[in-house]
PDB file of N, H, CA, C and O in Angstrom:
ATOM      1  N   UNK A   1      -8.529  52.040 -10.761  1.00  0.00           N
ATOM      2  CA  UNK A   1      -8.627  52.077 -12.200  1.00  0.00           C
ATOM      3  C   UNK A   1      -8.869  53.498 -12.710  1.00  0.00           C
ATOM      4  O   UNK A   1      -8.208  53.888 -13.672  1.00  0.00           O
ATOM      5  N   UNK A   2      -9.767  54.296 -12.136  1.00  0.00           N
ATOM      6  H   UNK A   2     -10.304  53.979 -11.354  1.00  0.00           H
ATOM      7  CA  UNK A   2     -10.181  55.650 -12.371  1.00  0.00           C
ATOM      8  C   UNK A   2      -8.470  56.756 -12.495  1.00  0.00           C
ATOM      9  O   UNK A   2      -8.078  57.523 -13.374  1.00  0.00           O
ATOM     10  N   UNK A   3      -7.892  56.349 -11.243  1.00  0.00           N
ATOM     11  H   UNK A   3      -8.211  55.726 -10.529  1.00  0.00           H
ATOM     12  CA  UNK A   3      -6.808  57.268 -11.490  1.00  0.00           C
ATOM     13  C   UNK A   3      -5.805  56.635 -12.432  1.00  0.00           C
ATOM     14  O   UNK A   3      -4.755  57.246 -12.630  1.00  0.00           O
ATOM     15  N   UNK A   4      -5.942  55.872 -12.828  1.00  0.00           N
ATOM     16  H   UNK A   4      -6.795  55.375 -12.667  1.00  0.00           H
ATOM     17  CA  UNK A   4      -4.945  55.339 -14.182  1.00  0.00           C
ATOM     18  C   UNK A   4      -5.397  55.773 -15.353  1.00  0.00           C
ATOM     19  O   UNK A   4      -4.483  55.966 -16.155  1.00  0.00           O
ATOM     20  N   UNK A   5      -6.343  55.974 -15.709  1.00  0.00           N
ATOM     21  H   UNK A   5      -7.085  55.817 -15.058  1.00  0.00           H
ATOM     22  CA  UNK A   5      -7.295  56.759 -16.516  1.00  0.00           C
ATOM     23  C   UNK A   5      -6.906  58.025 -16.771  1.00  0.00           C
ATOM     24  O   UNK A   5      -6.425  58.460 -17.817  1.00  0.00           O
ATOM     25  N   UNK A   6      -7.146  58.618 -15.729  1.00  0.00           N
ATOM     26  H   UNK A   6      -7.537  58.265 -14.879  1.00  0.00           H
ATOM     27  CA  UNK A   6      -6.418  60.113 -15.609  1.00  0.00           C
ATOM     28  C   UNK A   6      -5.577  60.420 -15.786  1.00  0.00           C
ATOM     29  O   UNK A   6      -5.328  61.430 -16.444  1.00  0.00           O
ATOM     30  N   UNK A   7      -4.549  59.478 -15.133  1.00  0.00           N
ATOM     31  H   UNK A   7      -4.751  58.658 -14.597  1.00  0.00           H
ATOM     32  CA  UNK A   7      -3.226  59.548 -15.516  1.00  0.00           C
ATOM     33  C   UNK A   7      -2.805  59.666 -17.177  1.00  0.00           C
ATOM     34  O   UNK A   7      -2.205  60.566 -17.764  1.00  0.00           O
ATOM     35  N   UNK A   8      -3.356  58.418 -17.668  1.00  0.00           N
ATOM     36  H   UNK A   8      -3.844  57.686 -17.192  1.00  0.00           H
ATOM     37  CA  UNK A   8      -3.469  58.342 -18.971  1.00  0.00           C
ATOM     38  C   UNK A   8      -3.653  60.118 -19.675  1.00  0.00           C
ATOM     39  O   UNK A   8      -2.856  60.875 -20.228  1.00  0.00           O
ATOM     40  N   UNK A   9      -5.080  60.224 -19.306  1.00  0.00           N
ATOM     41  H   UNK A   9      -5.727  59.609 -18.856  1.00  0.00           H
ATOM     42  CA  UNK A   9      -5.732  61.490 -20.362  1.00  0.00           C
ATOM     43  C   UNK A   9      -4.622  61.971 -19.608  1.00  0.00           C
ATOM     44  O   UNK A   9      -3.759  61.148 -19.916  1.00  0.00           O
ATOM     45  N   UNK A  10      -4.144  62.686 -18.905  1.00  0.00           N
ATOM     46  H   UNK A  10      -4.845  63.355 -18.655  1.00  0.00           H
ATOM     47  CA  UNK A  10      -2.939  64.040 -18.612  1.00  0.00           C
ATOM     48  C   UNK A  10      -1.841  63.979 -19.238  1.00  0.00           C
ATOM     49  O   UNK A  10      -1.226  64.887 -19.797  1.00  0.00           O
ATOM     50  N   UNK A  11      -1.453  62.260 -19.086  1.00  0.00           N
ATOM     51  H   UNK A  11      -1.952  61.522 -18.632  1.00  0.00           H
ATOM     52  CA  UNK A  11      -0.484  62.169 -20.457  1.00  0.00           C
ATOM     53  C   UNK A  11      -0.572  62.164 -21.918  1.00  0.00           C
ATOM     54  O   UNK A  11       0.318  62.533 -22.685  1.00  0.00           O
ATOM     55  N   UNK A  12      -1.730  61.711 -22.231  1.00  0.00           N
ATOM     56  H   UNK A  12      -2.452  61.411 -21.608  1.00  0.00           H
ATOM     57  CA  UNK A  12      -2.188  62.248 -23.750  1.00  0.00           C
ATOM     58  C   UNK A  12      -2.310  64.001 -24.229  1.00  0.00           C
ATOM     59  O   UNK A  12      -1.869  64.647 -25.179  1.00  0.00           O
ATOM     60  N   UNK A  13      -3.149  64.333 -23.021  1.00  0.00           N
ATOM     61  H   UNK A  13      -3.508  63.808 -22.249  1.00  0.00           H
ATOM     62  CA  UNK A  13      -2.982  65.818 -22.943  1.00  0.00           C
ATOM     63  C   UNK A  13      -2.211  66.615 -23.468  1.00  0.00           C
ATOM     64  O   UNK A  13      -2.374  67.399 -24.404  1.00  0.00           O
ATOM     65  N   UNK A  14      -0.819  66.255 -22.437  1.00  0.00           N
ATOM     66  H   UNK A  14      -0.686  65.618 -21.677  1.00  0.00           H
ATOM     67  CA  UNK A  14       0.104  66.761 -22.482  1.00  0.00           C
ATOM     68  C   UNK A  14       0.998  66.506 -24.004  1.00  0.00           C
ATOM     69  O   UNK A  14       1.623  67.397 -24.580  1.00  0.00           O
ATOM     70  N   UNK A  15       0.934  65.726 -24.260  1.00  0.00           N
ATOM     71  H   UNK A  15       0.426  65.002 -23.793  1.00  0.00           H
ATOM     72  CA  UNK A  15       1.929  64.680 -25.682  1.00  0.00           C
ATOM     73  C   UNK A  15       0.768  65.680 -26.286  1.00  0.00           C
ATOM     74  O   UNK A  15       1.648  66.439 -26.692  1.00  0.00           O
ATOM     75  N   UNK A  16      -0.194  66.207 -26.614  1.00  0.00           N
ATOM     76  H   UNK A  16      -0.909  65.591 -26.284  1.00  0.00           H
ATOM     77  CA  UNK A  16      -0.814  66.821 -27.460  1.00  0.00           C
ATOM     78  C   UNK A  16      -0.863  68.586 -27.559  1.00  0.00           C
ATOM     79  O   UNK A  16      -1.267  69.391 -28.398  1.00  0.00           O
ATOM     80  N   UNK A  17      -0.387  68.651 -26.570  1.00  0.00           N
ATOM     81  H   UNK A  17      -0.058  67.998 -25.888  1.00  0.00           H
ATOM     82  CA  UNK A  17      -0.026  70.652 -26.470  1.00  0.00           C
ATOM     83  C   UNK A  17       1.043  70.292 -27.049  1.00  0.00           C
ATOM     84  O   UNK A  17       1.228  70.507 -28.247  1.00  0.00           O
ATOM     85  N   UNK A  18       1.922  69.678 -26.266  1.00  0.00           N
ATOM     86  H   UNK A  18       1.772  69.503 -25.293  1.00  0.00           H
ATOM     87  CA  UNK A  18       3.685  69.722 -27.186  1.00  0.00           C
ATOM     88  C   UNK A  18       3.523  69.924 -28.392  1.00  0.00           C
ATOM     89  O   UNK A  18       3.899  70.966 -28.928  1.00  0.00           O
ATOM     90  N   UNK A  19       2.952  68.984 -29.006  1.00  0.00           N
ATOM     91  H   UNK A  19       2.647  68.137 -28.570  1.00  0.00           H
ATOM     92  CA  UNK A  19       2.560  68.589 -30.934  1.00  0.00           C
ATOM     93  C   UNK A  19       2.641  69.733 -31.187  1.00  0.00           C
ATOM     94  O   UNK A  19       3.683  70.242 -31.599  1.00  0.00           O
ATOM     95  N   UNK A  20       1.210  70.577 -30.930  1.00  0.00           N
ATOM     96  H   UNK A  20       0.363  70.164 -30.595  1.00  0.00           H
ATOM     97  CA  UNK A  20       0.791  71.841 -31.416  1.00  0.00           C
ATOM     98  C   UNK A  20       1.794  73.105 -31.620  1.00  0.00           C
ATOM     99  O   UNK A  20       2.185  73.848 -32.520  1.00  0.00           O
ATOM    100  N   UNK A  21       2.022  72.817 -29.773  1.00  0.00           N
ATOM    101  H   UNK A  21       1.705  72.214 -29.042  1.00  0.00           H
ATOM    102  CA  UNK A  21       3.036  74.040 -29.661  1.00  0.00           C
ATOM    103  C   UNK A  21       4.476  74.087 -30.817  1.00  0.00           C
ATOM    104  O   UNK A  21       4.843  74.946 -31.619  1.00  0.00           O
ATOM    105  N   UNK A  22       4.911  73.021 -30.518  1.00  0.00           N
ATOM    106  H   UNK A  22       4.613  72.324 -29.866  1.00  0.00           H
ATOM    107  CA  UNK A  22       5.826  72.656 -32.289  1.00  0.00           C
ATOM    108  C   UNK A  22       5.274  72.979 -32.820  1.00  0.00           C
ATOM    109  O   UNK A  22       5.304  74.205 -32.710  1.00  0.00           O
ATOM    110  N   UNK A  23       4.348  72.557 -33.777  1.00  0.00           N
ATOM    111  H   UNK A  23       4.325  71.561 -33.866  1.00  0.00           H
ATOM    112  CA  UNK A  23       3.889  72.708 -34.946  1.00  0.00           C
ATOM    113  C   UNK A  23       3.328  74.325 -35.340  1.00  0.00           C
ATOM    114  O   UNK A  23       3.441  74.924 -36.410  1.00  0.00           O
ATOM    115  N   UNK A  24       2.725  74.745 -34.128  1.00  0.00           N
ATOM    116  H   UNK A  24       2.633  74.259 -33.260  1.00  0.00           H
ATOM    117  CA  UNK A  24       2.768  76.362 -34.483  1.00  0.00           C
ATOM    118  C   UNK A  24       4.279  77.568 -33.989  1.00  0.00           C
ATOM    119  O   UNK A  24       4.447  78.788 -33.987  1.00  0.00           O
ATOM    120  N   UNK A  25       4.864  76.711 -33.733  1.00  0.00           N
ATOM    121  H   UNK A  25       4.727  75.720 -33.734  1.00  0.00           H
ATOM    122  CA  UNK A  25       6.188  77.741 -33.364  1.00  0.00           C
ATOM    123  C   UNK A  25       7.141  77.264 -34.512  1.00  0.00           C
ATOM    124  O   UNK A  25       8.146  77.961 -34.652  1.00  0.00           O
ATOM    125  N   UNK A  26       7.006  76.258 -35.310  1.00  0.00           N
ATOM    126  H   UNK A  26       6.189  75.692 -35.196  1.00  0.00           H
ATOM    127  CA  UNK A  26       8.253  75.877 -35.974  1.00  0.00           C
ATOM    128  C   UNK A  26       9.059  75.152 -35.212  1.00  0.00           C
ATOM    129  O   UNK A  26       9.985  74.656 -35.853  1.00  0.00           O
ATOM    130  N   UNK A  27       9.046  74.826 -33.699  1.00  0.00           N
ATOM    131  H   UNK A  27       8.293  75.229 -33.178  1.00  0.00           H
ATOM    132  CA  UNK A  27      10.320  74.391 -32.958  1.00  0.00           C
ATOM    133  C   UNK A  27      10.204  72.512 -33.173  1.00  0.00           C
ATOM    134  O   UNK A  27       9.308  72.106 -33.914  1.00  0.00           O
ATOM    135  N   UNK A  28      10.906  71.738 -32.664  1.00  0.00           N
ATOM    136  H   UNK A  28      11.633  72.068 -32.062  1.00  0.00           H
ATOM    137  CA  UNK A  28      11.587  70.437 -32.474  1.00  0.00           C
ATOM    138  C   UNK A  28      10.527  69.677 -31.781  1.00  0.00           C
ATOM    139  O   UNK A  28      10.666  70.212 -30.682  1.00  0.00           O
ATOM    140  N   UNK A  29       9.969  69.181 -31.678  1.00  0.00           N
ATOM    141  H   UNK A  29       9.856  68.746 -32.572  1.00  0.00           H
ATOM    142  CA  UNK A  29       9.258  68.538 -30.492  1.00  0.00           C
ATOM    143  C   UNK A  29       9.859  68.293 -29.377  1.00  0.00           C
ATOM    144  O   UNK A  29       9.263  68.653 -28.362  1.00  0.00           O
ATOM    145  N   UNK A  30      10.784  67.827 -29.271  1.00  0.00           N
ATOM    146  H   UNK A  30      11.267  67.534 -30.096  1.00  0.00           H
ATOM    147  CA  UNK A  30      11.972  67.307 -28.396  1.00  0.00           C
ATOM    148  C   UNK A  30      12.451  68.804 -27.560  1.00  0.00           C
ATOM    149  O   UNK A  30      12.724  69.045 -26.384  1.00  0.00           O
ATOM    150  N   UNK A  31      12.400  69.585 -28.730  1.00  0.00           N
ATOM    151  H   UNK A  31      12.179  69.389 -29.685  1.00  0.00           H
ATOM    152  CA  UNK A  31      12.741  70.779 -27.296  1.00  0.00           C
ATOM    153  C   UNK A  31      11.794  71.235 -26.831  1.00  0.00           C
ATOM    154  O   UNK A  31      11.796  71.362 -25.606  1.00  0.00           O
ATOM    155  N   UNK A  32      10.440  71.724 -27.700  1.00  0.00           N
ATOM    156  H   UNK A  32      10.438  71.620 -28.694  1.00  0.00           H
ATOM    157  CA  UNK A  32       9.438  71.913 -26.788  1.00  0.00           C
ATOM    158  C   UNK A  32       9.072  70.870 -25.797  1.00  0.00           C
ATOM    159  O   UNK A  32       8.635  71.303 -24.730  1.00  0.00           O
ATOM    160  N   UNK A  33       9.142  69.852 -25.905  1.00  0.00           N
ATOM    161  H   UNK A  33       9.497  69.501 -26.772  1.00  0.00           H
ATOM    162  CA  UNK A  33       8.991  69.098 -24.731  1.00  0.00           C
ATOM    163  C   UNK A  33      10.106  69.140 -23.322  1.00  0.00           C
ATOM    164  O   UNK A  33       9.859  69.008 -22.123  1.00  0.00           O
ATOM    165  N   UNK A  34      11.110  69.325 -23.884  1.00  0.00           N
ATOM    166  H   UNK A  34      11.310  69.432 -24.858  1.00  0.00           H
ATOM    167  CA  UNK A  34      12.479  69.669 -22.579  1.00  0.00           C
ATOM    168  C   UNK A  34      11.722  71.444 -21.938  1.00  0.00           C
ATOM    169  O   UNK A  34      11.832  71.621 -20.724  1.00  0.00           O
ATOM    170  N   UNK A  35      11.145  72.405 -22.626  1.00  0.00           N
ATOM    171  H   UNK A  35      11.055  72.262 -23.612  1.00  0.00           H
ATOM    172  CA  UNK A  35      10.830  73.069 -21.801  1.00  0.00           C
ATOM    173  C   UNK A  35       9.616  73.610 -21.554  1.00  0.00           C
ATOM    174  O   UNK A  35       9.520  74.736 -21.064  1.00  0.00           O
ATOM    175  N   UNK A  36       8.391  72.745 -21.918  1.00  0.00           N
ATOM    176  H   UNK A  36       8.469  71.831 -22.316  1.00  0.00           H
ATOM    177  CA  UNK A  36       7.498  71.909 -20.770  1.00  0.00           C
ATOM    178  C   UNK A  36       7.928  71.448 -20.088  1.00  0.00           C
ATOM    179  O   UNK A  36       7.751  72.152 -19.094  1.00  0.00           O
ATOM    180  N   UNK A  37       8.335  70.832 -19.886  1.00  0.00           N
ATOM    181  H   UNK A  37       8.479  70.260 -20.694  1.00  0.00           H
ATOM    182  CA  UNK A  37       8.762  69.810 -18.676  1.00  0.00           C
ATOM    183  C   UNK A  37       9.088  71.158 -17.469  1.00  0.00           C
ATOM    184  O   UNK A  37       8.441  71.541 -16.495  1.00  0.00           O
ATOM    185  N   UNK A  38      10.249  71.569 -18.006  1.00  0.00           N
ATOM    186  H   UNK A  38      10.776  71.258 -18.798  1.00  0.00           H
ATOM    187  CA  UNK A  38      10.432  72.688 -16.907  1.00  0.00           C
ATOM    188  C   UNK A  38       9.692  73.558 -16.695  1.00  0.00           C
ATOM    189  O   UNK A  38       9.574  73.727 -15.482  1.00  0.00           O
ATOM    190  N   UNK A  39       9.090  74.245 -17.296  1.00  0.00           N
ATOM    191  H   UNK A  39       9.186  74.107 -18.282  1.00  0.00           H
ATOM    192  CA  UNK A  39       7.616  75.019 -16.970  1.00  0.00           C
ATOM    193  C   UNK A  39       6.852  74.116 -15.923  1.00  0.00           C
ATOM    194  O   UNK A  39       6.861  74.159 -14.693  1.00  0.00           O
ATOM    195  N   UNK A  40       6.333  73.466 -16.609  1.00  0.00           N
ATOM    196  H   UNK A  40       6.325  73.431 -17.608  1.00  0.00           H
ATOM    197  CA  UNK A  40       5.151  72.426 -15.604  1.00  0.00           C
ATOM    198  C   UNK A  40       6.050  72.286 -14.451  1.00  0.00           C
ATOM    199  O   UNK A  40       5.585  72.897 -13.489  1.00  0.00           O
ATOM    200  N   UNK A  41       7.297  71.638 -14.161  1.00  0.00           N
ATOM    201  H   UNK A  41       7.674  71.142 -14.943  1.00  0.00           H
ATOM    202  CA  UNK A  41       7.498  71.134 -13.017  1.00  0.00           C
ATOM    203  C   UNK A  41       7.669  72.637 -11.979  1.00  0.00           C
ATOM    204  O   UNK A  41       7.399  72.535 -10.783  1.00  0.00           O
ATOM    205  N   UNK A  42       8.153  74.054 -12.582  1.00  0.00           N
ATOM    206  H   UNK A  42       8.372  74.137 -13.554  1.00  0.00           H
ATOM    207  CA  UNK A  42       8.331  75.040 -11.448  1.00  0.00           C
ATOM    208  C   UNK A  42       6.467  75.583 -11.099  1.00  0.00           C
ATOM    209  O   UNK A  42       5.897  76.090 -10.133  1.00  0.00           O
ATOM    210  N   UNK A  43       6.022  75.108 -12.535  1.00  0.00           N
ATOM    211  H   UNK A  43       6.485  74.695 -13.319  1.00  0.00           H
ATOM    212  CA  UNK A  43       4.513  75.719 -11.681  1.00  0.00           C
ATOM    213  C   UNK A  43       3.525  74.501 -10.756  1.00  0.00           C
ATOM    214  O   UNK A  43       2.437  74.710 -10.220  1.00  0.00           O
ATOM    215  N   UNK A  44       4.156  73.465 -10.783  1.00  0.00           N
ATOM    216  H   UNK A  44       5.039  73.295 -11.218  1.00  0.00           H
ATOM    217  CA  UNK A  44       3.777  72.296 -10.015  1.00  0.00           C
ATOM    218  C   UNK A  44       4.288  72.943  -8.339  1.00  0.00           C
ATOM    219  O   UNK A  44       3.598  73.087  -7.330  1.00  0.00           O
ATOM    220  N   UNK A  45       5.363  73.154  -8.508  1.00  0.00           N
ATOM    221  H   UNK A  45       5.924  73.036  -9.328  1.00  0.00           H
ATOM    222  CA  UNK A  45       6.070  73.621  -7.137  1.00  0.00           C
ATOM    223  C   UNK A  45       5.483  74.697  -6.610  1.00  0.00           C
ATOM    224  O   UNK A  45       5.332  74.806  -5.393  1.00  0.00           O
ATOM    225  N   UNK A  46       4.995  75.825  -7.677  1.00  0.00           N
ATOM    226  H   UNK A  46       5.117  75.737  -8.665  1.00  0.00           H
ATOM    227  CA  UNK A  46       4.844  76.805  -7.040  1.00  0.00           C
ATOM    228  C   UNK A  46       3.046  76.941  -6.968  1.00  0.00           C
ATOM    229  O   UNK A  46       2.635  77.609  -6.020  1.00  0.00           O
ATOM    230  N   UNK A  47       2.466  76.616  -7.485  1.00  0.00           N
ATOM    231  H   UNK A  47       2.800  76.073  -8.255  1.00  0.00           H
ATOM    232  CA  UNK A  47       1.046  76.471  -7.783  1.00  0.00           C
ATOM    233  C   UNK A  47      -0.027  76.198  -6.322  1.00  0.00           C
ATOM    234  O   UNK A  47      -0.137  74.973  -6.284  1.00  0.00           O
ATOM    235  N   UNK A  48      -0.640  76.649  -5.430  1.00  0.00           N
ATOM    236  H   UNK A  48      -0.551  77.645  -5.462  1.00  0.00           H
ATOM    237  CA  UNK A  48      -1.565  76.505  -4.674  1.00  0.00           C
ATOM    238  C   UNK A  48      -2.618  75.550  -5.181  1.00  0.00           C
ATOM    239  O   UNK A  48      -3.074  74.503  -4.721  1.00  0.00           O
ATOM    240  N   UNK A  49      -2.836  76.180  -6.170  1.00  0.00           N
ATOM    241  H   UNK A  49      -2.466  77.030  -6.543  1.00  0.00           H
ATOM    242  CA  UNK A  49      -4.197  75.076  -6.904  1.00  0.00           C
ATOM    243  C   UNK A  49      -3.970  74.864  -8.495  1.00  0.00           C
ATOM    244  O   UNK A  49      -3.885  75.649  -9.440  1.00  0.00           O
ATOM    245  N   UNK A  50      -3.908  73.421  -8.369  1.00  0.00           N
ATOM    246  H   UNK A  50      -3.977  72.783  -7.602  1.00  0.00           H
ATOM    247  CA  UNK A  50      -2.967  72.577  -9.356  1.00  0.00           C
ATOM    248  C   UNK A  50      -4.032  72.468 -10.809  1.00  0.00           C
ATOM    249  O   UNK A  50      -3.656  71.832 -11.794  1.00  0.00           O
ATOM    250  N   UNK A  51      -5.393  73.183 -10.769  1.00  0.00           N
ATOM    251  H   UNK A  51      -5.698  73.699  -9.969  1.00  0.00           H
ATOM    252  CA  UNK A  51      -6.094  72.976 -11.693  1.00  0.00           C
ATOM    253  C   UNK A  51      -5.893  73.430 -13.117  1.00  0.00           C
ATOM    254  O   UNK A  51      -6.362  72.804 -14.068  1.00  0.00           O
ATOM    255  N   UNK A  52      -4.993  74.832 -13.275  1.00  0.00           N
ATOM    256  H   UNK A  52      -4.612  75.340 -12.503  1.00  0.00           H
ATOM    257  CA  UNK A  52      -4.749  75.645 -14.358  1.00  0.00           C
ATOM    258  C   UNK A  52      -3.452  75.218 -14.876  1.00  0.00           C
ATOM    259  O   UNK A  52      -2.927  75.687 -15.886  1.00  0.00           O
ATOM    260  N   UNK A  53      -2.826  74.045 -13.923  1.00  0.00           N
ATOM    261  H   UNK A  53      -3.253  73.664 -13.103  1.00  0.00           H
ATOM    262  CA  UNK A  53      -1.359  74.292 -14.443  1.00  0.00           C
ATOM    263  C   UNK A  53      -0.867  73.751 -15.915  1.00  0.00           C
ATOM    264  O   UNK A  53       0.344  73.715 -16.134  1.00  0.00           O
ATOM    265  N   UNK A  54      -1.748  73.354 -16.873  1.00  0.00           N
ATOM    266  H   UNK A  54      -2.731  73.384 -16.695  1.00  0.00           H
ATOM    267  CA  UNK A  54      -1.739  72.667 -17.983  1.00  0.00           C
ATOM    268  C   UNK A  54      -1.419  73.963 -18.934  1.00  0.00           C
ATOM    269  O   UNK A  54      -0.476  74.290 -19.654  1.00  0.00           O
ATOM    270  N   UNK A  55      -2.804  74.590 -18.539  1.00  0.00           N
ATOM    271  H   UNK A  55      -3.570  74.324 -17.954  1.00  0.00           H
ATOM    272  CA  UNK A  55      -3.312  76.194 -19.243  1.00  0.00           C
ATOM    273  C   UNK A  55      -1.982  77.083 -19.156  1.00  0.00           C
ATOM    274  O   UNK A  55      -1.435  77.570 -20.146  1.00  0.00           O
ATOM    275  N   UNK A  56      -1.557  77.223 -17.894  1.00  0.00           N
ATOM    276  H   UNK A  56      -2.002  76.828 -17.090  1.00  0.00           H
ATOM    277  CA  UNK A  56      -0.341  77.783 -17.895  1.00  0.00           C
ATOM    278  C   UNK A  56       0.889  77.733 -18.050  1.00  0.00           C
ATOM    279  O   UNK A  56       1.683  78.664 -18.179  1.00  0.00           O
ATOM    280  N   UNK A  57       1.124  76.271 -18.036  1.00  0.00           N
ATOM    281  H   UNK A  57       0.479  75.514 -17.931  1.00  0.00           H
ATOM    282  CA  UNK A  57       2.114  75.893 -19.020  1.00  0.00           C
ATOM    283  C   UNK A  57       2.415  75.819 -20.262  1.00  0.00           C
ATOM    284  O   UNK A  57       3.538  75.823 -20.768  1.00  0.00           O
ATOM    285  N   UNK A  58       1.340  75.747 -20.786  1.00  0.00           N
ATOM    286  H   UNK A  58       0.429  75.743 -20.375  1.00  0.00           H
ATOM    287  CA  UNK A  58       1.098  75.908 -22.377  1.00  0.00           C
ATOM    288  C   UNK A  58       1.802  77.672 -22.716  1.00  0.00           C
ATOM    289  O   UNK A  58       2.663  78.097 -23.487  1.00  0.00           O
ATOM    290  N   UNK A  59       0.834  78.351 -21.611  1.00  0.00           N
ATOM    291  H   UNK A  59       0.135  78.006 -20.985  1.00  0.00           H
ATOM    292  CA  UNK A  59       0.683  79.658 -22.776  1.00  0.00           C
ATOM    293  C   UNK A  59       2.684  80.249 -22.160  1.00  0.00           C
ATOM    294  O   UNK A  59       3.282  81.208 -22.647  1.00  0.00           O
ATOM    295  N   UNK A  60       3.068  79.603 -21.392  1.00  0.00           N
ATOM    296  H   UNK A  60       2.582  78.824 -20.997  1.00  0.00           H
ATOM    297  CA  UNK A  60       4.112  80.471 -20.840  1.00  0.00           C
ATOM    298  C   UNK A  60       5.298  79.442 -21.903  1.00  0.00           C
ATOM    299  O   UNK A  60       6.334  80.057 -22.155  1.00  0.00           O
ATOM    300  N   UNK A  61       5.246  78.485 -22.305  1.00  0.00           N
ATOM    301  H   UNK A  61       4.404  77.986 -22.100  1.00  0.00           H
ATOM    302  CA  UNK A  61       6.011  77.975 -23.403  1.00  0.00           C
ATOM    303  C   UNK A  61       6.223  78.559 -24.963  1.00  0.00           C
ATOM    304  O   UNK A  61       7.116  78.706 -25.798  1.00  0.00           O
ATOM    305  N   UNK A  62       4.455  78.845 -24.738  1.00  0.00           N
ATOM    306  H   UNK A  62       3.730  78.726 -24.060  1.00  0.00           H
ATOM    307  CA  UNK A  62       4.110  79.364 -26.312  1.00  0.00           C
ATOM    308  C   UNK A  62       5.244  80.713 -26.181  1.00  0.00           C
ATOM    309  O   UNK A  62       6.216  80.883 -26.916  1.00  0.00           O
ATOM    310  N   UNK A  63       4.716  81.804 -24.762  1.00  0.00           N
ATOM    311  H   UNK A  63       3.927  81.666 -24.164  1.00  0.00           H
ATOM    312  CA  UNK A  63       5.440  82.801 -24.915  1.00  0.00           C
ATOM    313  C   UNK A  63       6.946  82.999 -24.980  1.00  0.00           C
ATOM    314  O   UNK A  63       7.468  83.881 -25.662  1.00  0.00           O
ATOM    315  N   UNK A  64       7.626  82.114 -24.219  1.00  0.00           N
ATOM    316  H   UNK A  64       7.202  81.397 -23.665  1.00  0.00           H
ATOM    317  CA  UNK A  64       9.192  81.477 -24.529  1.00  0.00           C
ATOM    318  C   UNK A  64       9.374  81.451 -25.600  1.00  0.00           C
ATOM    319  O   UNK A  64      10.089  82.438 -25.773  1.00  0.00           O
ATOM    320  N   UNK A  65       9.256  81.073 -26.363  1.00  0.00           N
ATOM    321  H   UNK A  65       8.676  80.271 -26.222  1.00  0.00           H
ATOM    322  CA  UNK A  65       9.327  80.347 -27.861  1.00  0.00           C
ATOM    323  C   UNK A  65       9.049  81.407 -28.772  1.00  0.00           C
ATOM    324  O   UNK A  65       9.922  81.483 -29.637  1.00  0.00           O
ATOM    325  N   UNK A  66       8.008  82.373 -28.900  1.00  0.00           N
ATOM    326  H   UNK A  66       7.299  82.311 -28.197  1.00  0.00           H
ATOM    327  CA  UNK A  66       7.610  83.515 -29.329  1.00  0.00           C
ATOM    328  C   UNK A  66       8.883  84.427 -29.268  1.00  0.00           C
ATOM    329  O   UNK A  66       9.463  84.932 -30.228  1.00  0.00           O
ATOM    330  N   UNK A  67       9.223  84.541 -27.827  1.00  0.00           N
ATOM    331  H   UNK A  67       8.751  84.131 -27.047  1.00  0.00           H
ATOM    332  CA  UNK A  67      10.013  85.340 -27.797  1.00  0.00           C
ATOM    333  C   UNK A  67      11.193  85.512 -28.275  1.00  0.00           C
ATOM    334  O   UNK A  67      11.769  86.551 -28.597  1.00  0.00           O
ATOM    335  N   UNK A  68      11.623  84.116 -28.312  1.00  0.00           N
ATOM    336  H   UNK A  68      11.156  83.272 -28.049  1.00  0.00           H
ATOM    337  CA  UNK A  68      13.005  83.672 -28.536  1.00  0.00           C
ATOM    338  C   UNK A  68      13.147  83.733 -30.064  1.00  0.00           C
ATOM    339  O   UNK A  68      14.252  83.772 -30.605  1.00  0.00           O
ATOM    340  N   UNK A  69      11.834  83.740 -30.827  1.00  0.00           N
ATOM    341  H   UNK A  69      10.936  83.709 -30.388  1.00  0.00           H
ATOM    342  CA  UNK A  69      11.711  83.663 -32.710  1.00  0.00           C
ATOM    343  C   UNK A  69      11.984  84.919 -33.020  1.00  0.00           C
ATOM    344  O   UNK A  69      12.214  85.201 -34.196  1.00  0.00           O
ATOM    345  N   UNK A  70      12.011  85.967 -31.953  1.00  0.00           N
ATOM    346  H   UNK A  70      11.824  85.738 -30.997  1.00  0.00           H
ATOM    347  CA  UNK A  70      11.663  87.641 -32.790  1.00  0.00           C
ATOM    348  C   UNK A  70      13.011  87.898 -32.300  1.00  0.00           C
ATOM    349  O   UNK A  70      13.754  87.626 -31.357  1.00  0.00           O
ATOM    350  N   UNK A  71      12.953  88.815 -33.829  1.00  0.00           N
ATOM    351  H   UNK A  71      12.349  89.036 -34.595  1.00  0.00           H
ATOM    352  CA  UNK A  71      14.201  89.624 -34.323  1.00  0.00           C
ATOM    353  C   UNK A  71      14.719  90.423 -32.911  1.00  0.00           C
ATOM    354  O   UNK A  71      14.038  91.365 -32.507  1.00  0.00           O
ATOM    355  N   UNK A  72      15.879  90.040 -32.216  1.00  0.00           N
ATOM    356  H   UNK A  72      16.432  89.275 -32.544  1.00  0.00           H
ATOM    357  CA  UNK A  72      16.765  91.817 -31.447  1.00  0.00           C
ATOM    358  C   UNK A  72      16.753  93.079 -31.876  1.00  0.00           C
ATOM    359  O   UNK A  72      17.353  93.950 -31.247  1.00  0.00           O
TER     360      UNK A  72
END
C-alpha cells in the first residue's frame, strides 16, 4: 500500500511542475509535458542516485524552454 502511495505523490508531483512550468513559460501543457518526459527518462538512465531527478528535470526543462523563448 505504502508504494502505491508514492507512486501516487510522484505522479501528482510531477502533473504539478508541468502546470507551473507552462504557466510560467507561456508553453502548452502538452508540450511541456512531451519534454519532461524526455528529460526525466535520459536522467533516469543516466542518474546514479535517483533522488534529485525531479529537481533536475524541472530546472533543465525550465532552461529548454527559456532558451528556446529568446530572441537569435
Amino acid at each position: 500500500m505504502s508504494d502505491q502511495r508514492t507512486i501516487q505523490a510522484e505522479s501528482d508531483s510531477r502533473q504539478s511542475d508541468i502546470e507551473r512550468i507552462a504557466r510560467e513559460t507561456a508553453v502548452p501543457i502538452e508540450t511541456v509535458h512531451e519534454i519532461y518526459d524526455i528529460e526525466h527518462a535520459k536522467l533516469e538512465t543516466q542518474a546514479r542516485i535517483k533522488t534529485f531527478i525531479g529537481v533536475l528535470t524541472r530546472r533543465r526543462v525550465k532552461e529548454f524552454l527559456q532558451a528556446q523563448s529568446e530572441p537569435s
